[in-house]
N, C-alpha and C positions, 0 to 999 in steps of 0.2 A: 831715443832712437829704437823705437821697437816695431815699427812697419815698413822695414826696410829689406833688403837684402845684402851681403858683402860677396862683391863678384873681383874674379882677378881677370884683368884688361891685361891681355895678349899682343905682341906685334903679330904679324902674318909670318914672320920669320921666327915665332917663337917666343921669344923672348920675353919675360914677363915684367910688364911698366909700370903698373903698379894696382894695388887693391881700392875698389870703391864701392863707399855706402849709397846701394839705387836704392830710391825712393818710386814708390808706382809700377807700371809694367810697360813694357816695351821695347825698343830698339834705343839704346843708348846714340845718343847723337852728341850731346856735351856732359860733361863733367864738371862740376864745381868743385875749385882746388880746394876747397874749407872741409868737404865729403874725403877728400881722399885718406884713407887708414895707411898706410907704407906707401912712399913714393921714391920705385927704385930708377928715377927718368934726374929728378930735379927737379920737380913741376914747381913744387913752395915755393916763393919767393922770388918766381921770373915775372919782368916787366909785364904790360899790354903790348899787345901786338906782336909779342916772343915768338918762334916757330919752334918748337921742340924738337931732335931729332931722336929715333933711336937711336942705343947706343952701339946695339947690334948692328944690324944692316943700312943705319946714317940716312931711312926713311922722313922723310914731316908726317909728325903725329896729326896735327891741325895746328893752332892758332888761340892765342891767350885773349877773351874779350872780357869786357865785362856786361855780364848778362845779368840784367835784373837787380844791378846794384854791387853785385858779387864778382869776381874775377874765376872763368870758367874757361876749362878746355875747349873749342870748337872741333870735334875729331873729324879728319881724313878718313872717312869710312873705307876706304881701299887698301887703309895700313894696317886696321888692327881687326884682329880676328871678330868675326861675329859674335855677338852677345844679346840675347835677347831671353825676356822672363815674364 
């Protein structure tokens, strides 16, 4: 993992859900739960088709798919703060 970056994913309310290894540049849209470094939400180990809430303000983060073989966050881009690199 050496062309990456480790960014900390924000609610809009604050609150911090947790850290992850981005790969490439741009607007984060999902998340691969296997990337995630600290997960202070519970992301590990939720089914397909989960809805996560924060634990702060009880927001939907997005939606648990599996993207590409892999089981991946889908973010609500309305919930969590801007991130972009």
């Amino acid at each position: 993992m050496g062309r990456g970056k480790i960014l900390d994913i924000n609610c809009k309310c604050g609150y911090k859900l947790f850290r992850y290894y981005k790969l490439g540049k741009g607007k984060i849209i999902k998340c691969f739960v296997d990337r995630i470094e600290e997960d202070f939400v519970g992301l590990q180990g939720l089914d397909t088709y989960a809805k996560p809430l924060c634990p702060e303000c009880k927001k939907e983060l997005g939606i648990i798919l599996m993207i590409r073989g892999a089981p991946a966050l889908k973010l609500n881009q309305g919930t969590i703060q801007s991130v972009r690199i």
